[in-house]
N, C-alpha and C positions, 0 to 999 in steps of 0.2 A: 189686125196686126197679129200675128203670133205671137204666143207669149213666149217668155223666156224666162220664165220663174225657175226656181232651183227643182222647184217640189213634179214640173213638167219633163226634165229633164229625162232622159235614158240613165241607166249604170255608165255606160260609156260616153255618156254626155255628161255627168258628174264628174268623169275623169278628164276631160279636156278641162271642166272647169278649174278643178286641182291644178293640171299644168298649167294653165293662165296663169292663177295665183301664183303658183312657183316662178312663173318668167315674170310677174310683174313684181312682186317682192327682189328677186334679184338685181332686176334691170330698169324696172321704174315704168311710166306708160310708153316711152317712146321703143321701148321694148318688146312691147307686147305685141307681135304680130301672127296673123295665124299659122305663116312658117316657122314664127320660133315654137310655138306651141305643138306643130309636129315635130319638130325635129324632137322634142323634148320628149315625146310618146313615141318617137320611133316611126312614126307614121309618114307619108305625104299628106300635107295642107289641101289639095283634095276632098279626102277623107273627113274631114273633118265638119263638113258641109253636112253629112249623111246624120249628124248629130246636135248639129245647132246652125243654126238660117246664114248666119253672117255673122260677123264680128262684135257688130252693135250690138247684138242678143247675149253674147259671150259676155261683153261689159255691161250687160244689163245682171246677167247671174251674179259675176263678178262683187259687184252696188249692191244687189240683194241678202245675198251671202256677208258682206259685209257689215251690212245693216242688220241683219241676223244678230252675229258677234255682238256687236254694241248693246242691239236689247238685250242679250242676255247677260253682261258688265253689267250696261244699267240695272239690270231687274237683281243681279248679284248686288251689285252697291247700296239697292233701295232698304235692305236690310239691316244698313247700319245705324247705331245710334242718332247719329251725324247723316240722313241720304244725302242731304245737298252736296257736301262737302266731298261725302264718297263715289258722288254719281261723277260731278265735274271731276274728279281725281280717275275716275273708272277710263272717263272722255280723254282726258285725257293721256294716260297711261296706254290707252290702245291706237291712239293715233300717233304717238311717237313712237310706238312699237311697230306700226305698220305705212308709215308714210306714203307711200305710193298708191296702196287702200285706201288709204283716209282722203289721196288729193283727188285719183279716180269718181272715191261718192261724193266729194265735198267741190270741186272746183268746176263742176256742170251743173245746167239744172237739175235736176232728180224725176227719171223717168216713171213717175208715178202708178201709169197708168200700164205699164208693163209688170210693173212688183208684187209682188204676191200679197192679196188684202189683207191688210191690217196689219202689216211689217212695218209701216212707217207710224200708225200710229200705238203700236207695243211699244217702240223706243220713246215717241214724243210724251205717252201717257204718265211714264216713269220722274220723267223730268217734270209735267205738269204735277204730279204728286208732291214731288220735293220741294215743290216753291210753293206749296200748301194751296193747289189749286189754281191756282192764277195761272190765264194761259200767256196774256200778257207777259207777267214777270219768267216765266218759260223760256218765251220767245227769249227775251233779253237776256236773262243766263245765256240760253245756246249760242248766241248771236256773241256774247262774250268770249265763251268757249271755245267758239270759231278762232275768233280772233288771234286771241292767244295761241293759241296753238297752231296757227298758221304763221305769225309773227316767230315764233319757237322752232317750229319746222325752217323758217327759212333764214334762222340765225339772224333776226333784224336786233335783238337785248342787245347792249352792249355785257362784256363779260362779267363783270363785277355785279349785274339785275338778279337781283334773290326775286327770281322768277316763282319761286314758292307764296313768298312773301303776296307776291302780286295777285295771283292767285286768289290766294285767302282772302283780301279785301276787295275783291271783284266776286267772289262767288259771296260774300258778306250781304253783298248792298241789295242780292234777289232773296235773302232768307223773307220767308212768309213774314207778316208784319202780324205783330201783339194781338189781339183784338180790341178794339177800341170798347172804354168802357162810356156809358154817359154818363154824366156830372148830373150829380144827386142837385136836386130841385134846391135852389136856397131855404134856408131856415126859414120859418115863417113864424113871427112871435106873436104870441096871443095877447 
């Protein structure tokens, strides 16, 4: 299968990928077609073939580039006093900022096996850190995170949901747990 990674891409294959994003940020996926993306460089949809295989490949850069973004939030957030709290805030904040992005990589399976290595696991590694190791408790943050934020995208809160609120005690329940201590042997009297 050809790849379609960002980093294989031409200069002028970078640049159809920009106008993708432009037209899909505007106009959402139903938008995104390889005539709107000429017309948007000026070009014929043709042309655009000379630069990346098909469409799929396009939304494959698209997902890449995207997943790009988030590790670097994530690996930015992991800095803070707080990672958990600023990683899910980071996840946040960039998927309400880019909707159309966010439902592109998040509402398919995720073409793994086209991504450019170790992209998927840069972003998952940052979240494994935060929940103090546990890939487990990872999974179920992200899987949280999903959640909300797709419930949030698609206006399902009622208005008055201190959605912050909600937040905070859902990202609470994956903070890494204490270290368990053992209980000192009972006294033993002589």
């Amino acid at each position: 299968m050809a790849s379609s990674a960002p980093d294989d891409l031409t200069p002028r294959g970078r640049e159809i990928v920009a106008a993708a994003r432009a037209v899909l940020e505007d106009g959402g996926p139903d938008a995104l077609s390889m005539r709107a993306i000429a017309e948007r460089l000026g070009i014929r949809a043709p042309s655009l073939y000379k630069h990346v295989p098909d469409k799929e490949a396009l939304e494959v850069a698209l997902v890449a580039d995207a997943l790009a973004e988030v590790a670097v939030a994530f690996e930015t957030a992991a800095t803070a006093a707080d990672p958990l709290t600023a990683v899910a805030a980071a996840y946040r904040a960039w998927a309400l900022a880019h909707p159309h992005r966010y439902r592109l990589m998040m509402d398919r399976p995720l073409p793994r096996d086209r991504l450019p290595v170790g992209l998927e696991d840069r972003a998952g590694s940052v979240v494994v850190a935060a929940t103090g190791g546990d890939v487990d408790a990872a999974r179920a943050a992200f899987a949280f995170a999903h959640g909300m934020v797709t419930l949030e995208l698609n206006d399902r809160f009622p208005p008055e949901a201190d959605l912050d609120a909600a937040w905070k005690r859902g990202i609470d329940a994956f903070r890494p747990l204490p270290p368990t201590r053992t209980a000192a042997p009972p006294r033993q009297r002589l």
